[in-house]
CHARMM internal coordinates of N, CA and C (Angstrom, degrees):
IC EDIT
DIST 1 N 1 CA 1.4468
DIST 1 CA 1 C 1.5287
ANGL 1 N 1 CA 1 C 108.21
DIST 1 C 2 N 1.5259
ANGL 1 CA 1 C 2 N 113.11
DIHE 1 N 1 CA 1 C 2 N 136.37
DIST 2 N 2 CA 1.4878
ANGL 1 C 2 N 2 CA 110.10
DIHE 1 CA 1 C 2 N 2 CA -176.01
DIST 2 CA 2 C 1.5120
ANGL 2 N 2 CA 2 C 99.53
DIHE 1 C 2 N 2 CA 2 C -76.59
DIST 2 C 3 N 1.4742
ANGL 2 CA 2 C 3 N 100.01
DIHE 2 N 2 CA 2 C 3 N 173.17
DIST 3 N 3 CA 1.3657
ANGL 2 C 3 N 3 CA 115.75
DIHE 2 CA 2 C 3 N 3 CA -179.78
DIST 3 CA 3 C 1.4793
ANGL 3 N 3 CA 3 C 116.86
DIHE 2 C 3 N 3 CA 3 C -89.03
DIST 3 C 4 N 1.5511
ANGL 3 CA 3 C 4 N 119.77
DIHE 3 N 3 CA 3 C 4 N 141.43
DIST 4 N 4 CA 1.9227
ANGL 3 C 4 N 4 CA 116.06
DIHE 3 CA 3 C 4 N 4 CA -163.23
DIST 4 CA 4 C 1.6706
ANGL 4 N 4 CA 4 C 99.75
DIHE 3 C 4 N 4 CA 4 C -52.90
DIST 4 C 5 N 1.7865
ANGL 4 CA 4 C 5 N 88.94
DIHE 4 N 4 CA 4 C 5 N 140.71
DIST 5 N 5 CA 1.3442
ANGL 4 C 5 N 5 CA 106.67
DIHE 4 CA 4 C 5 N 5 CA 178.82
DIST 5 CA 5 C 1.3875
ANGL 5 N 5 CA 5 C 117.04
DIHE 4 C 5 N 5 CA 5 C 98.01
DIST 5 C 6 N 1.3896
ANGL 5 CA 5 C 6 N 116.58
DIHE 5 N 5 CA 5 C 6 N -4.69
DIST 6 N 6 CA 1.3336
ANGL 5 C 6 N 6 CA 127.93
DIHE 5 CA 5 C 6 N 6 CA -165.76
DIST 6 CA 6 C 1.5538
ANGL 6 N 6 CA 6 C 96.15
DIHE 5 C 6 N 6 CA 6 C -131.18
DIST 6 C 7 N 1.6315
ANGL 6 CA 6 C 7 N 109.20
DIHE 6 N 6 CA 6 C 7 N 162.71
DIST 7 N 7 CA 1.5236
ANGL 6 C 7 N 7 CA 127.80
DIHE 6 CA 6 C 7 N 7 CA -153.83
DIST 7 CA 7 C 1.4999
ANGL 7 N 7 CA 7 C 108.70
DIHE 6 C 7 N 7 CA 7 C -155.99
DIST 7 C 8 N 1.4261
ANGL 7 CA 7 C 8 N 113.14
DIHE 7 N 7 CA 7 C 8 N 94.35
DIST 8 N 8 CA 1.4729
ANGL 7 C 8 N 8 CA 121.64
DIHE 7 CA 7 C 8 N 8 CA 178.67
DIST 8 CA 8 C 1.7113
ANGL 8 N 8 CA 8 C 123.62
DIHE 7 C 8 N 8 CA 8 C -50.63
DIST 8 C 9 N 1.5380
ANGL 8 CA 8 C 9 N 121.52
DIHE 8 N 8 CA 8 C 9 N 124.33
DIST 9 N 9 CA 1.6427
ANGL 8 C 9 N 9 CA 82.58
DIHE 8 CA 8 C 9 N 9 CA -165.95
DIST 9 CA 9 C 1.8583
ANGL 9 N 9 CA 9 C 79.60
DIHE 8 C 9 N 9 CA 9 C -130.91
DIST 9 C 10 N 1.4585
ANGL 9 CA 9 C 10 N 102.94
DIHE 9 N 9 CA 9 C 10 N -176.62
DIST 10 N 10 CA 1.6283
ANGL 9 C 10 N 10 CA 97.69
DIHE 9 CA 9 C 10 N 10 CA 167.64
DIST 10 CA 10 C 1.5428
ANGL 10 N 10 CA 10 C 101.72
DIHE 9 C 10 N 10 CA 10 C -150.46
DIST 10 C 11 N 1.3184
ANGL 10 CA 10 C 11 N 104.94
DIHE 10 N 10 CA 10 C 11 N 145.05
DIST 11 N 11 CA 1.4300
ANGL 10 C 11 N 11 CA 120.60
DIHE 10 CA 10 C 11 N 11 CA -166.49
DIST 11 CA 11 C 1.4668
ANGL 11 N 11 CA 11 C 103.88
DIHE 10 C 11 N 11 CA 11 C -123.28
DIST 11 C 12 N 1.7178
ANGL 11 CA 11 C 12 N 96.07
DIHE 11 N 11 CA 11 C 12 N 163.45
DIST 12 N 12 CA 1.1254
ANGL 11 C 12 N 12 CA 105.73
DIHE 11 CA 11 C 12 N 12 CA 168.45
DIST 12 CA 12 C 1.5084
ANGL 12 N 12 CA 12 C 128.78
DIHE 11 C 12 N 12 CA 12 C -51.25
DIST 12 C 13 N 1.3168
ANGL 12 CA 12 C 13 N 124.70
DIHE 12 N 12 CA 12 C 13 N -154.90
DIST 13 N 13 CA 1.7130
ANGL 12 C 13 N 13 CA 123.97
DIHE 12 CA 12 C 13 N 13 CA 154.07
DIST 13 CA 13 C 1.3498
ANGL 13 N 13 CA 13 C 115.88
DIHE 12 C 13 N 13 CA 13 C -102.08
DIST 13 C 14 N 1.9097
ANGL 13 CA 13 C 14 N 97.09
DIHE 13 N 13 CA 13 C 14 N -31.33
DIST 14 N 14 CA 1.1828
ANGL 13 C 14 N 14 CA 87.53
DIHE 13 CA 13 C 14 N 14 CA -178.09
DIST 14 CA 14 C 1.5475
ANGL 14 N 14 CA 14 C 124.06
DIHE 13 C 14 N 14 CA 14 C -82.63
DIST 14 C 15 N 1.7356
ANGL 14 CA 14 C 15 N 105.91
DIHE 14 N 14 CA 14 C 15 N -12.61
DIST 15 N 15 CA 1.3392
ANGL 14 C 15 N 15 CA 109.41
DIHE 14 CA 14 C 15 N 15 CA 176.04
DIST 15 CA 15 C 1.6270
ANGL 15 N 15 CA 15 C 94.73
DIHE 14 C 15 N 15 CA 15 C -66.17
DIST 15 C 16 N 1.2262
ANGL 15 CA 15 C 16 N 119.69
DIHE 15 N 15 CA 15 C 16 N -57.41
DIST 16 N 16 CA 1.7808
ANGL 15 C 16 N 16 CA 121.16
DIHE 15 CA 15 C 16 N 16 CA -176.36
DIST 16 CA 16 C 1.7332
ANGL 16 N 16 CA 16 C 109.72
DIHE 15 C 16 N 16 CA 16 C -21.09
DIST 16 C 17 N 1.3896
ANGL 16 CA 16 C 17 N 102.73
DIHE 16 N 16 CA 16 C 17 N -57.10
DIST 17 N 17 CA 1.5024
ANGL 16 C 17 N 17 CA 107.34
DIHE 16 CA 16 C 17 N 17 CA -170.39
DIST 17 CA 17 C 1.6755
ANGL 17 N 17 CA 17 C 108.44
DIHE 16 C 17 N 17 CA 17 C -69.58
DIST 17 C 18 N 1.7592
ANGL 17 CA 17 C 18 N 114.78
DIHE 17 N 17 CA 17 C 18 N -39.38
DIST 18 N 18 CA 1.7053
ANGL 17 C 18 N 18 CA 94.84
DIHE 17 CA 17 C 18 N 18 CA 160.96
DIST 18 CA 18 C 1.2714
ANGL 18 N 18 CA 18 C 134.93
DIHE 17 C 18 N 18 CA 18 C -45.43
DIST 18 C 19 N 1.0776
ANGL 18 CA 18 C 19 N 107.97
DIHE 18 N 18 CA 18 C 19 N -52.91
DIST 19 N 19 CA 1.2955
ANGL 18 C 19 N 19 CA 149.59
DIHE 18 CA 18 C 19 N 19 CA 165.33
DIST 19 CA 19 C 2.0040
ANGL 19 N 19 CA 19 C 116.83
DIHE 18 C 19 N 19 CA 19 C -18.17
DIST 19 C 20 N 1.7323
ANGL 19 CA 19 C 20 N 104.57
DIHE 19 N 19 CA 19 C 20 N -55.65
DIST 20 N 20 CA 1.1009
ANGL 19 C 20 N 20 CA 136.13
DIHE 19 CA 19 C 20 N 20 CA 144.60
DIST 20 CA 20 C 1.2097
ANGL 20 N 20 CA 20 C 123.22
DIHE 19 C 20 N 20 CA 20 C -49.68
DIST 20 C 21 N 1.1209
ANGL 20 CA 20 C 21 N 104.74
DIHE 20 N 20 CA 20 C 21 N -81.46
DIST 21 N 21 CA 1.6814
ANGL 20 C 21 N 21 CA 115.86
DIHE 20 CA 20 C 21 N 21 CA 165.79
DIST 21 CA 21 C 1.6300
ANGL 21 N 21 CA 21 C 108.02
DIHE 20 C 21 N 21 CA 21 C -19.92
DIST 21 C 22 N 1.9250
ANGL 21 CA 21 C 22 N 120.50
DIHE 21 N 21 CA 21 C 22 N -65.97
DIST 22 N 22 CA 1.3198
ANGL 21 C 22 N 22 CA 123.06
DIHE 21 CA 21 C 22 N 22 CA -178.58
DIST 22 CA 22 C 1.5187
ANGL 22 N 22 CA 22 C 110.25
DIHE 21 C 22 N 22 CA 22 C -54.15
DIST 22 C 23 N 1.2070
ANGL 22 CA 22 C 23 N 105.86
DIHE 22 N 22 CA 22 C 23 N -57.45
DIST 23 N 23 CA 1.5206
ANGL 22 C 23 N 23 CA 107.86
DIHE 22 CA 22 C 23 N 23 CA 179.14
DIST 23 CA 23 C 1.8184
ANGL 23 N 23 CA 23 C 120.18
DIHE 22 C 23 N 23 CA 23 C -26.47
DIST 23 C 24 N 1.7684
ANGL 23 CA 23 C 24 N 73.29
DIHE 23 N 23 CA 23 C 24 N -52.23
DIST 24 N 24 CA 1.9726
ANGL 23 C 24 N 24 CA 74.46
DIHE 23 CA 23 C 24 N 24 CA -165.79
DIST 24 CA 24 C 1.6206
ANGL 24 N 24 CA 24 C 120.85
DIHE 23 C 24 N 24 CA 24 C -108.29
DIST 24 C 25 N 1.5040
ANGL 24 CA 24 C 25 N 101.46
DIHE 24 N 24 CA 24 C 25 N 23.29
DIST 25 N 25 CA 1.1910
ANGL 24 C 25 N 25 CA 120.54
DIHE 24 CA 24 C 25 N 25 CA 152.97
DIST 25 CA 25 C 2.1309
ANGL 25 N 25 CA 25 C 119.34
DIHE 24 C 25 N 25 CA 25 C -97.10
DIST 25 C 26 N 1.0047
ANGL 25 CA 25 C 26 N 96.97
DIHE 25 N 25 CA 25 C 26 N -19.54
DIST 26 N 26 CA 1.4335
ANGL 25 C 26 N 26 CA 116.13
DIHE 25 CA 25 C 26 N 26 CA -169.10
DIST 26 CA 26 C 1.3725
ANGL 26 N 26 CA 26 C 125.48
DIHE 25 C 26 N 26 CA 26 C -111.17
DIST 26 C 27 N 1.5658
ANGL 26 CA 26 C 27 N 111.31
DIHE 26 N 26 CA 26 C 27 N -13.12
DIST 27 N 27 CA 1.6446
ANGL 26 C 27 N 27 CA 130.15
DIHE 26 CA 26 C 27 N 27 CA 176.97
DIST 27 CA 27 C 1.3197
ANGL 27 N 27 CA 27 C 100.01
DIHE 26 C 27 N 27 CA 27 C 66.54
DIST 27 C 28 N 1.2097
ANGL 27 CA 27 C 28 N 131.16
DIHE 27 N 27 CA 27 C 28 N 43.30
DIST 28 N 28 CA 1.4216
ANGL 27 C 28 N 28 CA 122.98
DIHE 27 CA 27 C 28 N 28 CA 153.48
DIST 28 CA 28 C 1.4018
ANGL 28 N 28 CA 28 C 129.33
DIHE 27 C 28 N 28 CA 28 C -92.86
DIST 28 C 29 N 1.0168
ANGL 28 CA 28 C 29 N 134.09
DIHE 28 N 28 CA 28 C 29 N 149.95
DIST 29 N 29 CA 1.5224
ANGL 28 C 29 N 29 CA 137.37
DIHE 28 CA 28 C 29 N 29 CA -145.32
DIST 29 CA 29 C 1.6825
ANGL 29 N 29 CA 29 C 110.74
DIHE 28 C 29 N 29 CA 29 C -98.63
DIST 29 C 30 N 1.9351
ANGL 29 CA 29 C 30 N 93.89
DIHE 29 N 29 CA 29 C 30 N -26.96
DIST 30 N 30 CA 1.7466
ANGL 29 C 30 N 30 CA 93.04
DIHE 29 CA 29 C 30 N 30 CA -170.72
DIST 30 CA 30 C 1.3088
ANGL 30 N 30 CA 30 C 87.47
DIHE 29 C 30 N 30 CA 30 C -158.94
DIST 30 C 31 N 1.8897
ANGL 30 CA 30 C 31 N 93.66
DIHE 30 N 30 CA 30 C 31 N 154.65
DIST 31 N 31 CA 1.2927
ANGL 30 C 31 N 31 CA 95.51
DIHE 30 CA 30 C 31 N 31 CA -179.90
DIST 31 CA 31 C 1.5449
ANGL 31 N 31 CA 31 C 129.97
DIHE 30 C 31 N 31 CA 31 C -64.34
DIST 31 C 32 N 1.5858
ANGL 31 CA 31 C 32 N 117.93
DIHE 31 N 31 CA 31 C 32 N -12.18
DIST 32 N 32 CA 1.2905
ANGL 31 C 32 N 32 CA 135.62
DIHE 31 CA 31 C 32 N 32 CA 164.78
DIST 32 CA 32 C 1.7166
ANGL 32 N 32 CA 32 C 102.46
DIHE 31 C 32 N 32 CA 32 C -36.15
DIST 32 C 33 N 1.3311
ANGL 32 CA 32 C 33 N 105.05
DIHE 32 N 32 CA 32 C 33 N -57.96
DIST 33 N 33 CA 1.5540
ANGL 32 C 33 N 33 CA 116.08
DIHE 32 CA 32 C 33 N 33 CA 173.69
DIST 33 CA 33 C 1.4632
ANGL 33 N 33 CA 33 C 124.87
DIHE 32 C 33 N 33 CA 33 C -53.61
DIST 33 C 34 N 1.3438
ANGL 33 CA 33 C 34 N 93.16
DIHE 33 N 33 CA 33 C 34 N -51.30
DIST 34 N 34 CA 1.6244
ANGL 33 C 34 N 34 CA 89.38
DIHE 33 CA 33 C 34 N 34 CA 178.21
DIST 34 CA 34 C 1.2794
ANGL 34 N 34 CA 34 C 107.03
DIHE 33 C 34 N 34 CA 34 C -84.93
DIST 34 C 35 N 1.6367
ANGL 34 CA 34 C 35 N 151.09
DIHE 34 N 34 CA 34 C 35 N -13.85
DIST 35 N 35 CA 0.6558
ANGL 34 C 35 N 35 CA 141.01
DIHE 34 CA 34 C 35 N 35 CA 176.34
DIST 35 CA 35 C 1.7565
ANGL 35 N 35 CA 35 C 106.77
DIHE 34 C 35 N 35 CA 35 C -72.35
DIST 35 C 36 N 1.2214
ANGL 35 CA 35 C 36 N 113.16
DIHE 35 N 35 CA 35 C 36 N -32.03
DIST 36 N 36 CA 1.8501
ANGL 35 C 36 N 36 CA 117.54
DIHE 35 CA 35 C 36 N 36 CA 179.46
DIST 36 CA 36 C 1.1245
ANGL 36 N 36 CA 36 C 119.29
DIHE 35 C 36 N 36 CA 36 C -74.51
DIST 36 C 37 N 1.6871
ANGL 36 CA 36 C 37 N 118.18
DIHE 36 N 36 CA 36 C 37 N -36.94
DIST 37 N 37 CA 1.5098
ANGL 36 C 37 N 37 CA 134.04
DIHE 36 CA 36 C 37 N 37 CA 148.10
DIST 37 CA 37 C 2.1333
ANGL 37 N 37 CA 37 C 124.57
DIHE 36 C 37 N 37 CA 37 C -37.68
DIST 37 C 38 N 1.2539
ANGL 37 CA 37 C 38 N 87.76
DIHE 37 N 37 CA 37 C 38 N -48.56
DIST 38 N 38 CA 1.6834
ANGL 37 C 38 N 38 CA 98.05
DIHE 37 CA 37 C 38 N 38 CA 166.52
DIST 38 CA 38 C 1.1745
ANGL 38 N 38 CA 38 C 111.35
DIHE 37 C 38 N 38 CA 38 C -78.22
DIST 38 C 39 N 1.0985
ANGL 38 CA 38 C 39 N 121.65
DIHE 38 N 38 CA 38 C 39 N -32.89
DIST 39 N 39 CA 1.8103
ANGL 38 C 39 N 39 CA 113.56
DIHE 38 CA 38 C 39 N 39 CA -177.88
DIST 39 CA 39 C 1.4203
ANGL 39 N 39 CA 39 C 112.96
DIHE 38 C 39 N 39 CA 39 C -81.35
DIST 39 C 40 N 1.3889
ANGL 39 CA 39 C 40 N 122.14
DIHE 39 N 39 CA 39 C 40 N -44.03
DIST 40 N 40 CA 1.4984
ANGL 39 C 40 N 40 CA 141.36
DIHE 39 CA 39 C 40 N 40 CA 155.74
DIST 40 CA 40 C 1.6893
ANGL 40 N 40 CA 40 C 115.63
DIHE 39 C 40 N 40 CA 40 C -32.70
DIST 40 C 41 N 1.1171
ANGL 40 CA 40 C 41 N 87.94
DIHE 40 N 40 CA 40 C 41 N -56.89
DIST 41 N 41 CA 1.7823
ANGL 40 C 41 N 41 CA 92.89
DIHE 40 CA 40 C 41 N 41 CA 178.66
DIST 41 CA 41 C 1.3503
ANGL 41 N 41 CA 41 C 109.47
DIHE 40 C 41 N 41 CA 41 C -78.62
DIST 41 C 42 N 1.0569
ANGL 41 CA 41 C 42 N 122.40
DIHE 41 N 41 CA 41 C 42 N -48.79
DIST 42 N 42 CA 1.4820
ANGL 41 C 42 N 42 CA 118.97
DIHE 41 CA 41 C 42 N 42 CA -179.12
DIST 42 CA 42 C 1.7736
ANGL 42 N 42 CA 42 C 103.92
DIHE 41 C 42 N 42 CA 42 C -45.29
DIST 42 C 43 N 1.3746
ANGL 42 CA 42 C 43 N 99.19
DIHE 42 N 42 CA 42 C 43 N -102.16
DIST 43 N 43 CA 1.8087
ANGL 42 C 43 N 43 CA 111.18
DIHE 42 CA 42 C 43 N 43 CA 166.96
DIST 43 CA 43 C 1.9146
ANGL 43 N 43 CA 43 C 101.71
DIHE 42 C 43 N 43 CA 43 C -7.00
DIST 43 C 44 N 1.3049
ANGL 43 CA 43 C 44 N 127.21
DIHE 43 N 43 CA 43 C 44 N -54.70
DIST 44 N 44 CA 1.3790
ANGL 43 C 44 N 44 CA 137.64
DIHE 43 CA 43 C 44 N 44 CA -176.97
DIST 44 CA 44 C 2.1001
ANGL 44 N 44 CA 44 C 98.77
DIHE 43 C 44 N 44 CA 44 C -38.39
DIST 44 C 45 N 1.5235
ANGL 44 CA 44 C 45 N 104.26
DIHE 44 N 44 CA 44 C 45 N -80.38
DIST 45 N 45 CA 1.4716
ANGL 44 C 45 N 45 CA 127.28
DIHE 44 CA 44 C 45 N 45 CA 154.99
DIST 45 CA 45 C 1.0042
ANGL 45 N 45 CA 45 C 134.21
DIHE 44 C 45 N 45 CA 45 C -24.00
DIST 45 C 46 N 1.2953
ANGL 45 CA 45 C 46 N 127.65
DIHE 45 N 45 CA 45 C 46 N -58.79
DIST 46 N 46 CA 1.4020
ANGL 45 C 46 N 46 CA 125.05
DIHE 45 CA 45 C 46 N 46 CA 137.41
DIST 46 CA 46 C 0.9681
ANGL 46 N 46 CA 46 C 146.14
DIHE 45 C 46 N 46 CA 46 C -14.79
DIST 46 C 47 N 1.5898
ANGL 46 CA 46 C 47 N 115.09
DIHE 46 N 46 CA 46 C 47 N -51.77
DIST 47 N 47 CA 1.3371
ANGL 46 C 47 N 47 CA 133.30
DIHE 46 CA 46 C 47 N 47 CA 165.14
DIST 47 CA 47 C 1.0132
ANGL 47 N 47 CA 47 C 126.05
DIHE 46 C 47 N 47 CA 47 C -92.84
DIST 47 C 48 N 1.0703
ANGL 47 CA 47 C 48 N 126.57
DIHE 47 N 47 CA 47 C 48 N -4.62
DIST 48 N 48 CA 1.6873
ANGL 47 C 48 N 48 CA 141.51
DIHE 47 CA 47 C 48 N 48 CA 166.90
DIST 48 CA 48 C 1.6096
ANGL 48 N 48 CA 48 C 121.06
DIHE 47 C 48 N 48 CA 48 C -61.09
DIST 48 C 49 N 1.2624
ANGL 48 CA 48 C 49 N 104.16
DIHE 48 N 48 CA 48 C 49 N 114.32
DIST 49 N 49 CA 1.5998
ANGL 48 C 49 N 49 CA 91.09
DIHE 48 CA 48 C 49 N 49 CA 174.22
DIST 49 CA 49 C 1.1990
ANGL 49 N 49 CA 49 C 116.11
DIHE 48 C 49 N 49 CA 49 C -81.46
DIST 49 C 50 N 1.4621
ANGL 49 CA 49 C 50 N 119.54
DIHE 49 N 49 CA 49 C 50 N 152.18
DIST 50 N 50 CA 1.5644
ANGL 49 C 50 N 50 CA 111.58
DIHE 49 CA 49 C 50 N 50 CA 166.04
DIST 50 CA 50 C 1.3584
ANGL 50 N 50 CA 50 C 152.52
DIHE 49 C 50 N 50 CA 50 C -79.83
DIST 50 C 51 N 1.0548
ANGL 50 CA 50 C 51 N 135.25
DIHE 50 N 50 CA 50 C 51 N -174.95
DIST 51 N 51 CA 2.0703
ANGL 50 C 51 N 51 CA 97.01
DIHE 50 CA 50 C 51 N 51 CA 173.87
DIST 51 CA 51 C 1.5117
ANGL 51 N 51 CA 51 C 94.53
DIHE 50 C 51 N 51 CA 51 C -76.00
DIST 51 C 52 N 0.8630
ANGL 51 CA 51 C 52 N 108.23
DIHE 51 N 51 CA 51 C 52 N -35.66
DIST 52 N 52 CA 1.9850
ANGL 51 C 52 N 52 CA 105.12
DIHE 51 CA 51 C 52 N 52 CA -177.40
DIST 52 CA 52 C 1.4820
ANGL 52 N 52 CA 52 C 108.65
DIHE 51 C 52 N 52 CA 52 C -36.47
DIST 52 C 53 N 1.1908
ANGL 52 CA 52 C 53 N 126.08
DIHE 52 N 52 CA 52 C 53 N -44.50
DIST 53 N 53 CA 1.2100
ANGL 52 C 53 N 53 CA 126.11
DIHE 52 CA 52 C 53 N 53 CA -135.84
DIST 53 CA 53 C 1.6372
ANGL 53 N 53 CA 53 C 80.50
DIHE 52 C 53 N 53 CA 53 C -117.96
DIST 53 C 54 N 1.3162
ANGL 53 CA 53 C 54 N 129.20
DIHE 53 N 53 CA 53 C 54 N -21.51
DIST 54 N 54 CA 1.3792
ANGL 53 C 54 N 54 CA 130.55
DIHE 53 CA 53 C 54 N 54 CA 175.74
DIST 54 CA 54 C 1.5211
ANGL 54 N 54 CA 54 C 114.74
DIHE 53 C 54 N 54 CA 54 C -55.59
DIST 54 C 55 N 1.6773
ANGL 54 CA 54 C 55 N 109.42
DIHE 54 N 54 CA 54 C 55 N -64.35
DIST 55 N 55 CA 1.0591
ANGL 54 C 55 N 55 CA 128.63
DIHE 54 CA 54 C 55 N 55 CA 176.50
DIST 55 CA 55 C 1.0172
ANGL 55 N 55 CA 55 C 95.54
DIHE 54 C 55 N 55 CA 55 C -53.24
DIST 55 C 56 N 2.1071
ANGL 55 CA 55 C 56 N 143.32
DIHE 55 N 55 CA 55 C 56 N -83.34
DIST 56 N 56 CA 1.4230
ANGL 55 C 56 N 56 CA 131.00
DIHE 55 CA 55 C 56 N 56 CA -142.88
DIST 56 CA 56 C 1.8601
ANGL 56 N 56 CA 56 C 94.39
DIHE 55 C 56 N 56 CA 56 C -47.59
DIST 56 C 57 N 1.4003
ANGL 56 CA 56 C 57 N 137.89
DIHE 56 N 56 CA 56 C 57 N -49.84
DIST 57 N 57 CA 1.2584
ANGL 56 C 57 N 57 CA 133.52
DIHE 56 CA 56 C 57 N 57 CA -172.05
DIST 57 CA 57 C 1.7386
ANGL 57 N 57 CA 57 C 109.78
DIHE 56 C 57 N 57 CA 57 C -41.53
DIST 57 C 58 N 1.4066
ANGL 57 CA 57 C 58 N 113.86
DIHE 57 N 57 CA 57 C 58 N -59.50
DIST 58 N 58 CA 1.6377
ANGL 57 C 58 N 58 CA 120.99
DIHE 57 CA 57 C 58 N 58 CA -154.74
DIST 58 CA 58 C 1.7920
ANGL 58 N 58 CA 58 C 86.11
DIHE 57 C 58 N 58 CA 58 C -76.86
DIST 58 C 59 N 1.4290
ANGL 58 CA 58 C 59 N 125.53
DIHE 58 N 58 CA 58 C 59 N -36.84
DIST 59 N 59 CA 1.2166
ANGL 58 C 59 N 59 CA 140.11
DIHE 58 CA 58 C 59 N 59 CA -158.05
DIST 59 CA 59 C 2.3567
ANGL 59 N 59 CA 59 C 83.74
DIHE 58 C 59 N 59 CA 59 C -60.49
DIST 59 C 60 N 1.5540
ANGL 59 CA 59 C 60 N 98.35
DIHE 59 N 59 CA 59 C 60 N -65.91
DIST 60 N 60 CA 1.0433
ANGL 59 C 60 N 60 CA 101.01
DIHE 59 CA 59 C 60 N 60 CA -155.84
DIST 60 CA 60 C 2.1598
ANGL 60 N 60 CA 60 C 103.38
DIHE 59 C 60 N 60 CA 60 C -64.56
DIST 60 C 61 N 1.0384
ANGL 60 CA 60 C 61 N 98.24
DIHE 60 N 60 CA 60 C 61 N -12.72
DIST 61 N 61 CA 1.9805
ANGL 60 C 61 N 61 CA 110.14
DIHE 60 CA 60 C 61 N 61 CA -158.71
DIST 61 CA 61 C 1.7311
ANGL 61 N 61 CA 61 C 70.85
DIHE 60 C 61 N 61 CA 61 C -79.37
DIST 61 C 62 N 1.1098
ANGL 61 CA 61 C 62 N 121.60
DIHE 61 N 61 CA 61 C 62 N -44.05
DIST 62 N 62 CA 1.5028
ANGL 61 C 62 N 62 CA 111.25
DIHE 61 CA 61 C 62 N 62 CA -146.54
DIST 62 CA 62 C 1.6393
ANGL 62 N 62 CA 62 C 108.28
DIHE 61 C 62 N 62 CA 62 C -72.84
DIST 62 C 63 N 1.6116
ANGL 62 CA 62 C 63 N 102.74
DIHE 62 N 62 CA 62 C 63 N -30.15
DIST 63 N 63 CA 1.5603
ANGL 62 C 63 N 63 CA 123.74
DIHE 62 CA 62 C 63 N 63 CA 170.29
DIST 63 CA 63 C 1.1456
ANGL 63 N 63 CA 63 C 96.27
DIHE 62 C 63 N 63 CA 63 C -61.06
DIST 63 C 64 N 1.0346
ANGL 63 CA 63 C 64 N 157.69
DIHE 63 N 63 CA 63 C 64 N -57.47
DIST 64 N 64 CA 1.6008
ANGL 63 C 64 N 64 CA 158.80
DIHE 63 CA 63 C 64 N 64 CA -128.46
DIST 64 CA 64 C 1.5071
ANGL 64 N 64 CA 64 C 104.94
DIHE 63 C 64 N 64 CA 64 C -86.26
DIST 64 C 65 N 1.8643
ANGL 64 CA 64 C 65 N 109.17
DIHE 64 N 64 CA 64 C 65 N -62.43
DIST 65 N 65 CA 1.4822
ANGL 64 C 65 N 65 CA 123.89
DIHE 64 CA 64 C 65 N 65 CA 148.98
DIST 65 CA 65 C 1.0998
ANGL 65 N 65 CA 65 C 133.83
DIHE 64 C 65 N 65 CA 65 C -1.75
DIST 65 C 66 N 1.5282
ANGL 65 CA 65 C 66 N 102.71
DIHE 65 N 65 CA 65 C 66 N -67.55
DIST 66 N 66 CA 1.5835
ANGL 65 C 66 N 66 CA 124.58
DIHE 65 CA 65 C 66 N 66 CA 172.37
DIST 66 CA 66 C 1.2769
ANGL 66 N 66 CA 66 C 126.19
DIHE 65 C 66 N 66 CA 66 C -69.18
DIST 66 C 67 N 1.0721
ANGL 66 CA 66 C 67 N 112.50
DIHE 66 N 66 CA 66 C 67 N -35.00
DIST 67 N 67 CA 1.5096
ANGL 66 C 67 N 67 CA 136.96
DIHE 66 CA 66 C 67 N 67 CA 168.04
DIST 67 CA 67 C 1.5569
ANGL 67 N 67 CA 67 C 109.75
DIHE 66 C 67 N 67 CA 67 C -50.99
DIST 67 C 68 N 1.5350
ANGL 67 CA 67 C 68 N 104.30
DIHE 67 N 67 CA 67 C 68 N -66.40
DIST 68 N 68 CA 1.2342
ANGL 67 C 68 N 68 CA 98.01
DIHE 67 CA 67 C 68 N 68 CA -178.21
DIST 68 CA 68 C 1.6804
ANGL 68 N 68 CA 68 C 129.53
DIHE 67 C 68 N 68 CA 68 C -86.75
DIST 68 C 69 N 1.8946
ANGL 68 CA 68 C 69 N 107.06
DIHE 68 N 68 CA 68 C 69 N 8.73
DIST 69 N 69 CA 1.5192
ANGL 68 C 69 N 69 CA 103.05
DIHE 68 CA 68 C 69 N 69 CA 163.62
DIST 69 CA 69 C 1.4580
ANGL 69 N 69 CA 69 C 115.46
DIHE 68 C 69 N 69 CA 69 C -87.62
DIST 69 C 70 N 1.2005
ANGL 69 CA 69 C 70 N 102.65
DIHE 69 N 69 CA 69 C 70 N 1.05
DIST 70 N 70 CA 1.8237
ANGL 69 C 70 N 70 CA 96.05
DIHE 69 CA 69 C 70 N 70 CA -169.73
DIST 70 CA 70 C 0.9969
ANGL 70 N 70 CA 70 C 128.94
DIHE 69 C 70 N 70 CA 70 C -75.81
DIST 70 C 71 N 1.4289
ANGL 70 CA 70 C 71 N 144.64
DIHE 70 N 70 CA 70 C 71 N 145.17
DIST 71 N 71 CA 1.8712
ANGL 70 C 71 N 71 CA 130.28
DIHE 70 CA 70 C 71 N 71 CA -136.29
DIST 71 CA 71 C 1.5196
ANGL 71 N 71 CA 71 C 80.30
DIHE 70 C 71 N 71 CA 71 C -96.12
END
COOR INIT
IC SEED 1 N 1 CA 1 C
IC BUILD
């Protein structure tokens, strides 16, 4: 039984070997880590806008601008 606050999980092998892979690309010690590192970054990405989506914003603010100097 894990210890309170903690959540037993079971993975694939092949997730195991990503998993590894993160670790020892990332200096983390356990997969606890790399597993918080993948969840962290992901969720991070998610919420990230893109420049794509940057520009359509300033693109559209800038329309708005114009809009409202026109006699």
């Amino acid at each position: 039984m894990p210890p309170d606050g903690y959540t037993t999980v079971t993975i694939s092998d092949s997730v195991a070997t990503k998993l590894t892979r993160i670790m020892a690309d990332h200096d983390h010690a356990s997969y606890a880590e790399a597993i918080e590192y993948a969840a962290d970054t992901t969720l991070i990405q998610e919420d990230e806008i893109t420049v794509q989506e940057l520009v359509q914003v300033v693109d559209e603010r800038l329309d708005k601008m114009d809009e409202t100097r026109l006699p």
